[in-house]
N, C-alpha and C positions, 0 to 999 in steps of 0.2 A: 397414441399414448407416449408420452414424453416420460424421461428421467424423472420430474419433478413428484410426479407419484409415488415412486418406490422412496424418496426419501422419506427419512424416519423424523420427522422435525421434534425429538426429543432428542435427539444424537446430534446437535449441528453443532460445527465448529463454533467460537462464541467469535473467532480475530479468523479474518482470512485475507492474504496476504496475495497480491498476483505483480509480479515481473510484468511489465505489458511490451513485449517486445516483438517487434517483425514489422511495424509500419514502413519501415524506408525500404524494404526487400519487398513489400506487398507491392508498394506503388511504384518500385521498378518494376516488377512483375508486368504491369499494364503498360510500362512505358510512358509512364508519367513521372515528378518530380518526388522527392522525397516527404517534401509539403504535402502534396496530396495524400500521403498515407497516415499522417499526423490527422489530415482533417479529418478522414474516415474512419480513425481509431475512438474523434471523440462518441461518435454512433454507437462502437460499442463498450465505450465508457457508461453513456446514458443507461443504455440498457442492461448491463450486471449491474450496474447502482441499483437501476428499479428491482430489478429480478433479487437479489439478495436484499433488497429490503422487505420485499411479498415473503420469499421466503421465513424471516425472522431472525436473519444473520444479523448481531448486533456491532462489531465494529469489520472495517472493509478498508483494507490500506497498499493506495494504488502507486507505486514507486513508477514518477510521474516526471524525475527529472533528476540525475543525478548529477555531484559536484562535476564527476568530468566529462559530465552532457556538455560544458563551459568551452571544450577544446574542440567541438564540431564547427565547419563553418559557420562562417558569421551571417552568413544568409538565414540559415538552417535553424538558429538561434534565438534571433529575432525573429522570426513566422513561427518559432512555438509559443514563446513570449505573447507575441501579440494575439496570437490563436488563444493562449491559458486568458487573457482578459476578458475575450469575447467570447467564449467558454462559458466562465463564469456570471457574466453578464446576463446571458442566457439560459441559463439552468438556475439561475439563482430562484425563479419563482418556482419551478419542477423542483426544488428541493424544498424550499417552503410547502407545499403541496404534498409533499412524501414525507412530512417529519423528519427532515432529514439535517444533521448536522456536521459542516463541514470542519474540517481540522487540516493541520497542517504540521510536519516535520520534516527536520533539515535549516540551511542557513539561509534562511528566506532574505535577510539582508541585503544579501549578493542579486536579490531580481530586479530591475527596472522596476525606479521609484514606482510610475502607472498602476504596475502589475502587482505591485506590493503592495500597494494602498487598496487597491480594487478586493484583492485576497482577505484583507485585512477587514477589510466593512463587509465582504459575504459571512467572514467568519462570527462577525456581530452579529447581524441579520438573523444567522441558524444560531446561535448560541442558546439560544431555546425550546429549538426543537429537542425530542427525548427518543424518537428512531433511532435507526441508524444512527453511527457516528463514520463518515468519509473521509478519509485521511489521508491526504495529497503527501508525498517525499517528494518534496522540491530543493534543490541543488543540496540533495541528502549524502551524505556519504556516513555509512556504518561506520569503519574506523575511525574516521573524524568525531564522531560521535561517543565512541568509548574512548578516544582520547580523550578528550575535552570531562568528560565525565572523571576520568582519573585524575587530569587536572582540579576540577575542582573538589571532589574529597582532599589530594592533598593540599590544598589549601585552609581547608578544612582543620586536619591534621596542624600545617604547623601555624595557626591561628589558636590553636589549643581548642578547637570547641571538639575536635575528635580523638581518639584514640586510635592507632594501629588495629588495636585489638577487637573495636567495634564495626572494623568495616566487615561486611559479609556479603552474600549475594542479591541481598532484599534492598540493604543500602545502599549499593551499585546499581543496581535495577532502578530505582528512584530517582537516579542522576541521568539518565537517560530521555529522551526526547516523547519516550515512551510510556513513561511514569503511570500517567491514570489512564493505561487501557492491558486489555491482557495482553500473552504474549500468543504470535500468531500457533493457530493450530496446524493450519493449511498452509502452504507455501505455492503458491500456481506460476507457471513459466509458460509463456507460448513461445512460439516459433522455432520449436526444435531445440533451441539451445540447451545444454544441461551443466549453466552455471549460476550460482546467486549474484555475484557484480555485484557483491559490496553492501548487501542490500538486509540491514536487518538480523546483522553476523550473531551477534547475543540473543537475540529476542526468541529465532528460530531454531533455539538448541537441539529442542525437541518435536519441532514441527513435523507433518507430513508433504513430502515433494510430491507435486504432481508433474508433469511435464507434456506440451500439447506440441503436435505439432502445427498446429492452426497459427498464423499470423495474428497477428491483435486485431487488425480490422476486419478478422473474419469471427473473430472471437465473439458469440451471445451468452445468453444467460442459461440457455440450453446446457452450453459447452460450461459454464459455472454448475451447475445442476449435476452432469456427468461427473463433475471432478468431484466435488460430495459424497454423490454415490460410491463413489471409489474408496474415496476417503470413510466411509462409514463401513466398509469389507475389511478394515484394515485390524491391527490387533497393535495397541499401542501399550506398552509395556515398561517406557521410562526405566529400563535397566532393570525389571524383575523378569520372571520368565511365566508364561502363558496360565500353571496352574496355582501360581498366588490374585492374577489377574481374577480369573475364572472360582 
């Protein structure tokens, strides 16, 4: 008997949000190449996709590449690149199949043309499915993001179409890359670390941390399922205290 029974599936997070990190420390582990731990992270990409979509988790956002993912070797770079095309190549009909639709946030502009094009037509392809919504952060950067987002309210502003006095936290939230899904409930980290890296800074005000120490390419849908469970013992309280909750 697995996790997957004791969840409560009227209590599930609606946005879960996981850090996927430990591939380059897994596949030194074995004494192999950094590469190799990329390739067997996508196994268990595959598999928390499937798994939170049986469950009835509706959006699922895998911070998949960040802006200063840019500054790793040039080797390193390109074999994730070319790995995200063949990737998607390959899963594209397993998403079709899964009702599944894929999305994307971050400055996708910055990927090789290939990889951008290729992203661009999976993203048409699923535009119709109504499952899952998967949502790749590629060369994402959080800051970058609520910059750019203040940027343009105030532009906004001295265009006259706003007011100081209208901006609030619904209309910031709206400028955001994040606009039409909620904001994560879950927050999940593998491989020990216990930092976000930039990942999501607004969205997770109120989120719950979970933290694994499992590497990503050991990481299944199991180890998704546990963090759930955890996450549904919890008592979230958004700044009230337990017997206004209760």
């Amino acid at each position: 008997m697995g996790f997957k029974e004791d969840i409560d599936t009227h209590k599930l997070p609606q946005h879960v949000a996981i850090i996927m990190d430990g591939n380059g420390r897994w596949a030194k582990g074995k004494g192999k190449l950094r590469v190799f731990g990329h390739h067997n992270g996508v196994l268990s990409v595959r598999d928390v996709v499937e798994g939170a979509g049986e469950l009835g988790i509706k959006y699922l956002t895998l911070y998949t590449f960040s802006s200063e993912n840019w500054n790793r070797p040039k080797f390193e770079v390109t074999a994730i690149m070319e790995l995200l095309i063949s990737t998607i190549n390959k899963e594209i009909k397993k998403l079709m199949e899964n009702n599944v639709r894929l999305n994307t946030i971050g400055d996708i502009e910055m990927l090789p043309k290939k990889c951008h094009d290729e992203l661009l037509q999976a993203m048409a392809t699923t535009a119709g499915n109504t499952g899952l919504v998967l949502t790749l952060a590629l060369s994402y950067s959080s800051r970058r993001e609520i910059v750019n987002a203040a940027r343009a309210i105030a532009k906004r502003v001295e265009a006259g179409v706003l007011k100081a006095d209208d901006i609030d936290e619904d209309m910031f939230a709206q400028h955001l890359h994040t606009a039409d899904m909620p904001d994560p409930e879950l927050l999940i980290r593998t491989s020990g670390e216990y930092r976000i890296s930039n990942y999501l800074l607004w969205q997770i005000a109120y989120a719950e941390l979970y933290f694994t120490d499992k590497l990503w390419p050991d990481f299944r849908r199991e180890d998704l399922y546990e963090a759930i469970l955890d996450y549904q013992k919890r008592e979230r309280r958004f700044g009230m205290i337990s017997e206004q909750i209760n």
